[in-house]
C-alpha positions as CSV (number, residue, x, y, z in Angstrom):
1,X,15.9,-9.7,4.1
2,X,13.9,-6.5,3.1
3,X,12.9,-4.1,5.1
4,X,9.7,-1.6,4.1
5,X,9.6,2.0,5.7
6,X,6.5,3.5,5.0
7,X,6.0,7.1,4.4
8,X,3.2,10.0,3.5
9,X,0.1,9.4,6.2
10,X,-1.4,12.1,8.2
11,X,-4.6,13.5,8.6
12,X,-6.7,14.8,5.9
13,X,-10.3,15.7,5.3
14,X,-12.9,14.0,3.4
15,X,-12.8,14.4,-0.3
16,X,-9.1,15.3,-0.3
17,X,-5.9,13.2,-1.3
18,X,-2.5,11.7,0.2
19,X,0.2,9.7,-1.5
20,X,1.8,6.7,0.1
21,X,5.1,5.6,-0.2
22,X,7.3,2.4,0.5
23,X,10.8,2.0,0.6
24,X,12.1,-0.8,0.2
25,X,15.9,-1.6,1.1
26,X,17.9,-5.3,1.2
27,X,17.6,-7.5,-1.7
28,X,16.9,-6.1,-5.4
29,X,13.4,-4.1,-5.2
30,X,12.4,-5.7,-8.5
31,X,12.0,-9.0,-7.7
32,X,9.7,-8.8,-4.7
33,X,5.7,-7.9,-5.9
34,X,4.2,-5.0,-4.0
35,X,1.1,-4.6,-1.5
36,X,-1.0,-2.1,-0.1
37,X,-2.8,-3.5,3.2
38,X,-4.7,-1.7,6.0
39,X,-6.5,-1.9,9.2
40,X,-8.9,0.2,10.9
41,X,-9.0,0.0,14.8
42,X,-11.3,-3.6,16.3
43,X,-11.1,-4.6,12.2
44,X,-8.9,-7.2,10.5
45,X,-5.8,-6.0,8.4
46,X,-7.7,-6.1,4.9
47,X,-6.0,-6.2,1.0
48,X,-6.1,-2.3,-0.4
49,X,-3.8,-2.6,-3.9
50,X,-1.2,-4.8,-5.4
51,X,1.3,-4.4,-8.3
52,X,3.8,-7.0,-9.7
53,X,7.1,-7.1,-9.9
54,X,7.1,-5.4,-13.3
55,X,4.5,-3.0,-12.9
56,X,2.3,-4.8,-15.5
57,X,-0.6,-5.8,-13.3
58,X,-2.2,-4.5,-10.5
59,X,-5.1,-5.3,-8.6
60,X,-7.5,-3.1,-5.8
61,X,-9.9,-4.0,-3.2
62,X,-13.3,-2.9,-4.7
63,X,-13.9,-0.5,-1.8
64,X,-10.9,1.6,-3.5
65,X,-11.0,1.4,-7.4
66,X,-10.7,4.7,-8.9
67,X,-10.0,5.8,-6.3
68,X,-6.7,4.4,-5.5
69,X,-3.4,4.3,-8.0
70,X,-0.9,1.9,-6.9
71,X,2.5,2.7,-9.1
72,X,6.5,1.4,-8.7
73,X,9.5,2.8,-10.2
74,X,12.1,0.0,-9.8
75,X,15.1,2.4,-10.5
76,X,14.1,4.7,-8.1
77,X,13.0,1.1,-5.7
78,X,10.0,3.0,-4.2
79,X,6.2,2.1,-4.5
80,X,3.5,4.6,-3.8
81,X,-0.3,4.7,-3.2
82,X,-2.0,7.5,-4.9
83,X,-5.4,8.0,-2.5
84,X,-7.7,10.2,-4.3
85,X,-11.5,11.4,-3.0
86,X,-10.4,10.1,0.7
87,X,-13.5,8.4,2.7
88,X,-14.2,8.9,6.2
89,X,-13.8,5.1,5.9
90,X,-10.3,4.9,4.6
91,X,-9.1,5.8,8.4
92,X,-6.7,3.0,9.0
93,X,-3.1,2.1,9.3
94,X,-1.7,1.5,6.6
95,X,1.0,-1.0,5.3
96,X,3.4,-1.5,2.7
97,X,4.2,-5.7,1.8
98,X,6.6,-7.4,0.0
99,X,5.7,-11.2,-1.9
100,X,8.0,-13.1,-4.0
101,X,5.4,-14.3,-6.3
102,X,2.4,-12.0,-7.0
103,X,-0.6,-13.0,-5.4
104,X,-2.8,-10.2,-5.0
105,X,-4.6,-9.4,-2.4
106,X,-3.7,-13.0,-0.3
107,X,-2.0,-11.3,2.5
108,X,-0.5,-14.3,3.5
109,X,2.0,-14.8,1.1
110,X,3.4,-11.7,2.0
111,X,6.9,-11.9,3.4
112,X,7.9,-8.9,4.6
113,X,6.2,-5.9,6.2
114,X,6.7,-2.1,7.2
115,X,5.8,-0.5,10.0
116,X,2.3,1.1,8.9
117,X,1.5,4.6,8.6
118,X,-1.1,6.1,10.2
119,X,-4.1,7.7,7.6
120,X,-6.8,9.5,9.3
121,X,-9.8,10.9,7.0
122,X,-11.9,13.4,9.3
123,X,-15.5,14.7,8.1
């Protein structure tokens, strides 16, 4: 069992910048691939950022590249979202996953889910 707390929301303005963070406790950190998912209110949870179990690949919904840094640090077993030049339309919950296999942005093969953390991106 793993359980994801997610950490860093709150309200920010357009153009500005929040970091994200998911803690992971339970089994080894390492061997579980990372998401970033999120959904606005009357929308459907949608794929945001991914990173594999090593860190090597990583993968971003096109709505967020360069824009949005996913990173890990498995000694420190944390996972972080890096949200730069923040959109009106990146108002959303957001949620931290955990996938034995890396698949991306298929938020079905997740496993295990946080809470959310609430990101609110006013004009």
């Amino acid at each position: 069992q793993v359980k994801l707390v997610e950490s860093g929301g709150g309200l920010v303005q357009a153009g500005g910048s929040l970091r994200l963070s998911c803690a992971p406790s339970g089994r080894p950190f390492s061997r579980y691939a990372m998401g970033w998912f999120r959904q606005a209110p009357g929308k459907e949870r949608e794929f945001v950022a991914a990173i594999s179990r090593s860190g090597w690949l990583t993968d971003y919904a096109d709505s967020v590249k360069g824009r949005f840094t996913i990173s890990r640090d498995n000694t420190k077993n944390t996972v972080n979202l890096q949200m730069n030049s923040l959109k009106r339309e990146d108002t959303a919950v957001y949620y931290c996953a955990a996938d034995r296999e890396y698949s991306g942005g298929n938020y079905k093969s997740y496993e295990y889910w946080g809470q959310g953390t609430q990101v609110t991106v006013s004009s």
